[in-house]
N, C-alpha and C positions, 0 to 999 in steps of 0.2 A: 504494500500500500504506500509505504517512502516514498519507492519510484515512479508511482502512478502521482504523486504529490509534488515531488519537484521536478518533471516534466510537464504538470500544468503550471506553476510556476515561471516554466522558462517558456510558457507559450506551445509549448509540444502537446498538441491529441491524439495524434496518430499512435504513439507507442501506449498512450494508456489504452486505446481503443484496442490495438493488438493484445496487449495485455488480458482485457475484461473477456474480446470474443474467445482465446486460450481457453481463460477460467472457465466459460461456459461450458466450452466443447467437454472438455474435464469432468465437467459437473454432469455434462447432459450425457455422456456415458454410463457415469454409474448411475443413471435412473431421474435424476431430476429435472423437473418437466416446464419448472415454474418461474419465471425472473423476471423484476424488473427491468422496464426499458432501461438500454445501453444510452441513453442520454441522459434520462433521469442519473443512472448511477457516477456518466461524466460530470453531471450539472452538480449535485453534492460533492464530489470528490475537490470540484472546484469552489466550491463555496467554504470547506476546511483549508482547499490552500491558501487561498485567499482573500477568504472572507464577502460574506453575502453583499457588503456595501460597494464593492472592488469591483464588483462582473458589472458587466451592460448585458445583459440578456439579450437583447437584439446582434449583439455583435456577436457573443457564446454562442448562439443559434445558429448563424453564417457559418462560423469555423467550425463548429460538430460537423455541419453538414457536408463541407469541404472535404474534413478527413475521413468522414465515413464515407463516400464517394470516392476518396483516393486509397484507403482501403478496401473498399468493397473490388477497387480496378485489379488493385495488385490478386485482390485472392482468385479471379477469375482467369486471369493468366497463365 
């Protein structure tokens, strides 16, 4: 969780996004079915790095989407 923290810190989502889709896959093998949206848990994760007053939500929203689109490119490759 460190490294998902000070890579949103430094402006990175791509690695936490790599990170969370990992854990699921993990998860969703041994049987679990059930998760929070992958934005919701980017949107927290950046709200303890940084603090809720820190984000602009409209701009948080842009970059997820960016990196989940340039993640979703690489995995189809």
């Amino acid at each position: 969780m460190q490294s998902i923290v000070s890579s949103i810190k430094e402006n990175d989502v791509v690695s936490p996004l790599r990170l969370l889709l990992n854990e699921r896959a993990k998860q969703r093998d041994c049987g679990k079915t059930r998760f929070h949206s992958i934005y919701r848990d980017i949107l927290f994760l950046s709200f303890v790095a940084l603090g809720r007053d820190c984000i602009d939500h409209g701009f948080q929203l842009l970059h997820y989407i960016d990196s989940y689109l340039h993640v979703a490119e690489v995995r189809n490759c």
